[in-house]
C-alpha positions as CSV (number, residue, x, y, z in Angstrom):
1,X,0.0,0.0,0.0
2,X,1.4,3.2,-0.8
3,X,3.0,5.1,2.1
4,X,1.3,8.7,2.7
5,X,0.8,9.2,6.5
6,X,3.9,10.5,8.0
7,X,5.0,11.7,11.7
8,X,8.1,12.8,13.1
9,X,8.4,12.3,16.8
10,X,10.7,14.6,18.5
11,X,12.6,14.8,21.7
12,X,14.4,17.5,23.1
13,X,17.2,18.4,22.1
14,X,15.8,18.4,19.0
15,X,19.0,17.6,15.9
16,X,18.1,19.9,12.9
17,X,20.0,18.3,10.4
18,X,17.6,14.8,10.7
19,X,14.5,16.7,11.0
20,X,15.7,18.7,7.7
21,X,16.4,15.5,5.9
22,X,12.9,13.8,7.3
23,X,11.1,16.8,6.5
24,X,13.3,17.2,2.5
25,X,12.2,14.0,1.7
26,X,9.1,13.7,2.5
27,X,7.6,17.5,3.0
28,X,8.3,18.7,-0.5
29,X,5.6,18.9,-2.7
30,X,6.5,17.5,-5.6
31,X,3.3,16.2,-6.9
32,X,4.0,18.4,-9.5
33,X,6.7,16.1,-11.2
34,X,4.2,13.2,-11.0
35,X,5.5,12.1,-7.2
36,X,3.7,11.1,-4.4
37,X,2.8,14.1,-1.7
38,X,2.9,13.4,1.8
39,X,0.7,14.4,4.9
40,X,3.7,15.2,7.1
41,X,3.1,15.9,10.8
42,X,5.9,17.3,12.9
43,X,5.1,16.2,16.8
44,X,5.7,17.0,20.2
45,X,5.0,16.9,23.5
46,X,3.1,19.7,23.2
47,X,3.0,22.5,20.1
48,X,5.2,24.9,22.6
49,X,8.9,25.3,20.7
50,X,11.1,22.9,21.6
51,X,15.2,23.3,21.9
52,X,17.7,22.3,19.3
53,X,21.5,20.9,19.1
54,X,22.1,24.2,17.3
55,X,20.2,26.7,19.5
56,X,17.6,27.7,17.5
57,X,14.2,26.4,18.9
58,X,11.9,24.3,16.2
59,X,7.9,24.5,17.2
60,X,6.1,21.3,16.6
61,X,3.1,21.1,14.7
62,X,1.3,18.6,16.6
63,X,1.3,16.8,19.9
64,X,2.0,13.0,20.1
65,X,-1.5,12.3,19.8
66,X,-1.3,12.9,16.0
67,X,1.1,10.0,15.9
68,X,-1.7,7.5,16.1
69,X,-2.7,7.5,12.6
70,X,0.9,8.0,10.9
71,X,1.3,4.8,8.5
72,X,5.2,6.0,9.4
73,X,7.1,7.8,12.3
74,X,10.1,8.6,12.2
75,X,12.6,9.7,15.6
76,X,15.1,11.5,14.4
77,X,17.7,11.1,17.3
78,X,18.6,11.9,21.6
79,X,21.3,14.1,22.4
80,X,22.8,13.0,25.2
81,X,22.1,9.5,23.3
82,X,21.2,8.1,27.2
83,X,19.8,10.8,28.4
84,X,16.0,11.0,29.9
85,X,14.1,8.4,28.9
86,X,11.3,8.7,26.7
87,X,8.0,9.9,28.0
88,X,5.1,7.3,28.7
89,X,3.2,8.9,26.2
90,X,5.8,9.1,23.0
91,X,6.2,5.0,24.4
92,X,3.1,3.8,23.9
93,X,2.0,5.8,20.8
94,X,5.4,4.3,19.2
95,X,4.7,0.5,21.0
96,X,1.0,1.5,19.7
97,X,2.3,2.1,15.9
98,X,4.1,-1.0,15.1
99,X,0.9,-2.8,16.8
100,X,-1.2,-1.7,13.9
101,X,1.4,-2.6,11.2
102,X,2.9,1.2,10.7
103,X,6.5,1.6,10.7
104,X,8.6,3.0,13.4
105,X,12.0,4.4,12.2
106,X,15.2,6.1,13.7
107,X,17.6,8.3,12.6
108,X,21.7,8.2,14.0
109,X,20.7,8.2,17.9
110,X,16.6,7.9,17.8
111,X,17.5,4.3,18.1
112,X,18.0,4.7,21.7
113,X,14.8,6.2,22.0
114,X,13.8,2.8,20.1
115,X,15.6,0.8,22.8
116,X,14.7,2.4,26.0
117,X,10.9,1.8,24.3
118,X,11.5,-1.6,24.3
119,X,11.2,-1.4,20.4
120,X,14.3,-3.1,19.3
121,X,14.4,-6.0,21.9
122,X,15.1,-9.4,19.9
123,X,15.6,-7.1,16.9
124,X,18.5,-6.0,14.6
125,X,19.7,-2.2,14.9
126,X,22.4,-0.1,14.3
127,X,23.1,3.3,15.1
128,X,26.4,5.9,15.0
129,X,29.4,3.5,14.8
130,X,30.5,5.7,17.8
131,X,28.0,5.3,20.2
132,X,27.2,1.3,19.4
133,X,29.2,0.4,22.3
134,X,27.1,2.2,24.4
135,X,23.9,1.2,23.0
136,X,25.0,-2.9,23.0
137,X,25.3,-2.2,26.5
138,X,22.6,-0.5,27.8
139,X,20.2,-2.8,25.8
140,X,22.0,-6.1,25.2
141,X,19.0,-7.8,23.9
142,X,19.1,-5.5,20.4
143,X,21.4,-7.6,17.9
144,X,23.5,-4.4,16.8
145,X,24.8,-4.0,12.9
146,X,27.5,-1.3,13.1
147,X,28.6,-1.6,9.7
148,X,25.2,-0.9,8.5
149,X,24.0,2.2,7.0
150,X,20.5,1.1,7.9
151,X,18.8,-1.7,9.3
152,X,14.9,-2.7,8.7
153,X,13.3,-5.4,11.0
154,X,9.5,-6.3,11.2
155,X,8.0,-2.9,11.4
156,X,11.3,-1.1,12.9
157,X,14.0,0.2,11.3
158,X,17.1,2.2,12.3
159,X,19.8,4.2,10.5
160,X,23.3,5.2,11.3
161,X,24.9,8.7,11.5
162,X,23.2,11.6,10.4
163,X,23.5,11.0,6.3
164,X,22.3,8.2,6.6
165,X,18.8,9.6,7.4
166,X,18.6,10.5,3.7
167,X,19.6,6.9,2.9
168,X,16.7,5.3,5.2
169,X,14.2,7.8,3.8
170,X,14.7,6.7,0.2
171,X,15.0,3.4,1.0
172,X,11.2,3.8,2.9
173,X,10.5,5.4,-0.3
174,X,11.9,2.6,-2.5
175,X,9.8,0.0,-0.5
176,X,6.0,2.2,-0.6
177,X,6.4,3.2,-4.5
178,X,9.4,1.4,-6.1
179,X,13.1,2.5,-7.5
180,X,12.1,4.8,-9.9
181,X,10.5,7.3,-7.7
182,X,13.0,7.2,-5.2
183,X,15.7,7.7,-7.8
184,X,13.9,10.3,-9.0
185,X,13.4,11.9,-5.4
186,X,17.2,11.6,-4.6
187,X,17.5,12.9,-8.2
188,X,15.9,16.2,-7.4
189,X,18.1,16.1,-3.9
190,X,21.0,15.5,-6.2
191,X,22.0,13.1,-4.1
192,X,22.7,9.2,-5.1
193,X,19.8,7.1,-5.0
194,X,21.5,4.1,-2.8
195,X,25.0,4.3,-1.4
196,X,26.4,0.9,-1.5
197,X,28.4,-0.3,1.6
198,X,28.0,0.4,5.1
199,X,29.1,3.0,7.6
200,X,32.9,1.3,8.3
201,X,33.7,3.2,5.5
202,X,33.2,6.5,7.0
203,X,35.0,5.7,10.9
204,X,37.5,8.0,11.2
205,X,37.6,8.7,7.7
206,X,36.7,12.0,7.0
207,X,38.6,13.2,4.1
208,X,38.5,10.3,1.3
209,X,41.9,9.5,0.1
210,X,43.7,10.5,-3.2
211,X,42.8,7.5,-4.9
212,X,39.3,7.6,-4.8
213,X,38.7,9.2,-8.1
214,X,40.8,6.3,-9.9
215,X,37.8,4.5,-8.7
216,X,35.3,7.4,-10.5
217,X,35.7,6.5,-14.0
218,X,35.2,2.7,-13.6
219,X,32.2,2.7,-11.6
220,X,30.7,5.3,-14.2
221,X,31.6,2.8,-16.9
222,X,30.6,0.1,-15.6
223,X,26.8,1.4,-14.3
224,X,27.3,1.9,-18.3
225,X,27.4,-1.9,-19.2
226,X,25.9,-3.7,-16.8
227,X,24.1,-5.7,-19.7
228,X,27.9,-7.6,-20.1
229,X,30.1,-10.2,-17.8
230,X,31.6,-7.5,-16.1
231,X,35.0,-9.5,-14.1
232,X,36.8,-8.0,-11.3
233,X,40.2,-8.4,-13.3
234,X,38.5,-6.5,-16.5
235,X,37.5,-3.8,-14.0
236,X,40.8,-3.5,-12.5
237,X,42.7,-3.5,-16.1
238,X,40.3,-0.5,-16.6
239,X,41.9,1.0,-13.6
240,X,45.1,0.1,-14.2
241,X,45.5,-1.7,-11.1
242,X,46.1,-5.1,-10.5
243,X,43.2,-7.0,-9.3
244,X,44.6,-7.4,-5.8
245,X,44.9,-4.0,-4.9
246,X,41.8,-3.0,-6.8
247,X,39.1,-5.2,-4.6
248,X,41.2,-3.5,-1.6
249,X,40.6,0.1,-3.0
250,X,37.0,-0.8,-3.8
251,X,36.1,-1.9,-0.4
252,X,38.2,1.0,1.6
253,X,36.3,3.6,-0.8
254,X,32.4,1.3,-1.2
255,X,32.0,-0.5,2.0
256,X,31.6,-3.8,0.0
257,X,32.8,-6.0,-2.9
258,X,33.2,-5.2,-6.5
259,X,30.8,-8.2,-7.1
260,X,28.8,-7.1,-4.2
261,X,28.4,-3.2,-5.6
262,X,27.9,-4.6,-9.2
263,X,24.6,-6.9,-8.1
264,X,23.1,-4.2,-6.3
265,X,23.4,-1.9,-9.3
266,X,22.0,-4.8,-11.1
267,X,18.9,-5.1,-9.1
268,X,18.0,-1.6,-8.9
269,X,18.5,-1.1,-12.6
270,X,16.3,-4.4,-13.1
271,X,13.8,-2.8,-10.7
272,X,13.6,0.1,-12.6
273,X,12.7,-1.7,-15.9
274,X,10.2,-3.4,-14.2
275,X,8.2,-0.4,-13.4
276,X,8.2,0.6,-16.9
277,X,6.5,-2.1,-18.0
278,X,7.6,-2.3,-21.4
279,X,9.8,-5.6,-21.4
280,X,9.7,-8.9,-20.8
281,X,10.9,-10.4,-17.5
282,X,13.8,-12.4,-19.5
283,X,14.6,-8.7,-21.4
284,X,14.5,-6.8,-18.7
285,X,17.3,-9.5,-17.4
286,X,19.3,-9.9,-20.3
287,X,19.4,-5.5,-19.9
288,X,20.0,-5.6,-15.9
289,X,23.0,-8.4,-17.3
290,X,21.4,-11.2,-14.5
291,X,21.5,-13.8,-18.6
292,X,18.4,-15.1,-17.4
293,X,14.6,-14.9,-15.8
294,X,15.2,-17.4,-13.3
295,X,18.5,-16.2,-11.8
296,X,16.6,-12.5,-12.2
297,X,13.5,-14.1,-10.1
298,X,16.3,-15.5,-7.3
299,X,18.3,-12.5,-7.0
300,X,14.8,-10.2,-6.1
301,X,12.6,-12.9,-4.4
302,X,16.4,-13.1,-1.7
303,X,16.1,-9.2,-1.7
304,X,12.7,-8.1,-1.8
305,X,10.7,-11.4,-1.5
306,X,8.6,-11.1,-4.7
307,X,8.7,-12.4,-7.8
308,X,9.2,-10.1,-10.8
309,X,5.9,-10.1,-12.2
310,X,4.5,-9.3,-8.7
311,X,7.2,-6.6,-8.2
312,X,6.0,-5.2,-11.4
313,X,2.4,-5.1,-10.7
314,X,2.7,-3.3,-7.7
315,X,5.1,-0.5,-8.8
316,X,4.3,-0.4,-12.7
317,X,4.6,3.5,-12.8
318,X,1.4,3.6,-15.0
319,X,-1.0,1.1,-13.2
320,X,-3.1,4.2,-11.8
């Protein structure tokens, strides 16, 4: 069912940066470019302003009570990350929400807010690589994933650092209404539609090194022919690299394989011509270079549970 019902929850101090990124993604109108609009409600406490992590106060537009018919809510974080618990009220309309089949999500720290709910108990999670230490030990019944940028599990799902709220929104997106619109949201946020890897990549790594343009051009070409056997030894001829070092690069600069980055790419790019609606599952393989239907059908029923032809029916961009 589509998504359209969405809530941020906040608690004090309230991080801008998340809210902005919440609120970017799915407060925009951009119904005029043919995307979904969203009923987005901004909660609180109360409606009285509420302090930020940079000073300047944010007024909610709704108490918590407007949480109970949000399809999703979003937390966007807790600074200190265990500071005061949650109130009794933001617990039980969040406990209340994934009764009903809605989604909870976090952003960066909100996934202690999760926790100290009793949310992620018996569930995966990840958070900011630095404070997952903190969290596995306050709550040692959440299975943490610190090299994850997000994590979805049942009706919760969590997100690293601060970017990666951008990451879990279009992913939420990608899951309600298919690749193609939330490549062509992230489009319009120039930003990339699905950053492969996960956050290792980014510990104590805040300047990326002088190599990683070498890596640029290849990736560029390769997102070029992904219809051909693409090996890791052609792609690291292409880099003039030996394959060795290249997989190494990769990684340090991706979070993940060569292999791994190349059937991602695959799957969204198949995903995509699925929503189209113009091909053939066994094309629309041959294009997304998976050779065959079947191994197409394997590769999305292990990621997305569904078969092509039900993916298809359910985000063809023209079906309304």
């Amino acid at each position: 069912m589509p998504l359209r019902d969405v809530a941020v929850a906040l608690v004090a101090p309230v991080p801008l940066f998340e809210l902005g990124v919440v609120c970017e993604v799915f407060g925009l109108d951009r119904t005029d470019l043919g995307l979904p609009g969203y009923d987005l409600a901004v909660c609180g406490p109360s409606t009285a302003p509420m302090p930020t992590t940079s000073g300047v106060p944010v007024t909610p537009s709704h108490p918590y009570g407007r949480l109970a018919s949000a399809e999703l809510i979003v937390v966007p974080g807790a600074a200190p990350p265990a500071g005061r618990p949650p109130s009794a009220e933001l617990v039980r309309e969040l406990t209340a929400a994934t009764g009903r089949g809605a989604t909870v999500a976090s952003v960066c720290t909100g996934a202690f807010v999760l926790a100290a709910a009793g949310l992620l108990d018996g569930r995966r999670a990840t958070t900011h690589w630095r404070h997952v230490p903190l969290l596995a030990r306050l709550h040692p019944a959440v299975t943490l994933e610190p090299d994850s940028l997000y994590v979805e599990d049942g009706p919760v799902a969590t997100s690293a650092g601060s970017t990666a709220a951008l990451d879990l929104c279009l992913h939420l997106v990608r899951r309600a209404h298919g690749a193609e619109v939330a490549n062509r949201i992230a489009r319009d946020l120039v930003a990339p539609p699905h950053r492969p890897g996960g956050q290792a990549q980014y510990v104590e790594t805040t300047v990326p090194a002088p190599d990683a343009d070498d890596l640029a051009g290849v990736l560029v070409w390769a997102l070029e022919h992904l219809d051909e056997p693409l090996r890791v030894d052609d792609l690291a001829a292409r880099a003039l690299m030996s394959p060795r070092t290249f997989a190494r690069r990769f990684r340090e600069h991706t979070g993940t394989t060569p292999a791994g980055w190349l059937a991602t790419q695959r799957l969204l790019l198949a995903e995509r011509l699925l929503e189209r609606g113009e091909d053939t599952v066994s094309a629309v393989a041959g294009q997304a270079g998976f050779g065959s239907a079947e191994t197409l059908r394997r590769h999305l029923g292990r990621a997305r549970g569904v078969t092509p032809d039900a993916y298809r029916r359910t985000f063809r961009l023209d079906r309304e």
